[in-house]
N, C-alpha and C positions, 0 to 999 in steps of 0.2 A: 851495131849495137854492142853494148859494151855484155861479156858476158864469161863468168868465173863460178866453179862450184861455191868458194870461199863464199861469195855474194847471194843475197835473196832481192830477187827485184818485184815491184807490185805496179800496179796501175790502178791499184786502189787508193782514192787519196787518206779517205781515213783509216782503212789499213794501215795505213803510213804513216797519221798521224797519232795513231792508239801504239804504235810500235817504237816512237818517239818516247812517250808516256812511261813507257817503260824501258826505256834507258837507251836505246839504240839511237845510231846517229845515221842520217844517212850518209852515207860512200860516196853516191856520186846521184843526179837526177839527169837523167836523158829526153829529151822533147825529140816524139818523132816528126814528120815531115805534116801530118795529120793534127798536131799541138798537143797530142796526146803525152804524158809525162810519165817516165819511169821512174820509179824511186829505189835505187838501190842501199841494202842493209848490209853490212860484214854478218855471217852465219856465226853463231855458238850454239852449246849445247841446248838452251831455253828454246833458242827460236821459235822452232817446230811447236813445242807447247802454247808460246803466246797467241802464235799463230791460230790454231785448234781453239783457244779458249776466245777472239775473236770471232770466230767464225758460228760458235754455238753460240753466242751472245754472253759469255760469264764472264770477259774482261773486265775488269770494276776499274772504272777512272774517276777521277773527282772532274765532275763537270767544267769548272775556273779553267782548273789545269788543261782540261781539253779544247776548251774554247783557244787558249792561250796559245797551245802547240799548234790550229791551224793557224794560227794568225802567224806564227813564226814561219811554217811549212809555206803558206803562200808568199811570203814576200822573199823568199828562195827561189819560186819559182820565176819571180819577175828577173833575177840574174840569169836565169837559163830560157834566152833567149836565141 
């Protein structure tokens, strides 16, 4: 498994995809042996916050855009096979 301070990885998919939303790209996505998916993020200084406000539920995304960012996130995943 691929693993670096520089990087935030999740196995959340809409973690990943609300962290899209806000500007991050992912680094790299890892499938373990289980088809389970890492997503890893390059860290900055926000991270930690988007992170936090995720998880309280105060992320504000516009709906379209979200719908939109999985559609993009899953068909990433079809290359990481």
């Amino acid at each position: 498994m691929f693993m670096d301070s520089h990087y935030f990885s999740t196995c959340d998919f809409t973690l990943a995809v609300t962290l899209l939303l806000f500007g991050y790209r992912t680094h790299k996505i890892e499938r373990d042996t289980n088809a389970q998916c890492s997503f890893f993020f390059e860290r900055d200084e926000n991270l930690d916050q988007v992170i936090r406000l995720f998880f309280r539920s105060e992320a504000r995304v516009d709906p379209v855009a979200f719908s939109n960012a999985q559609k993009y996130l899953k068909k990433e995943l079809q290359y990481t096979l």
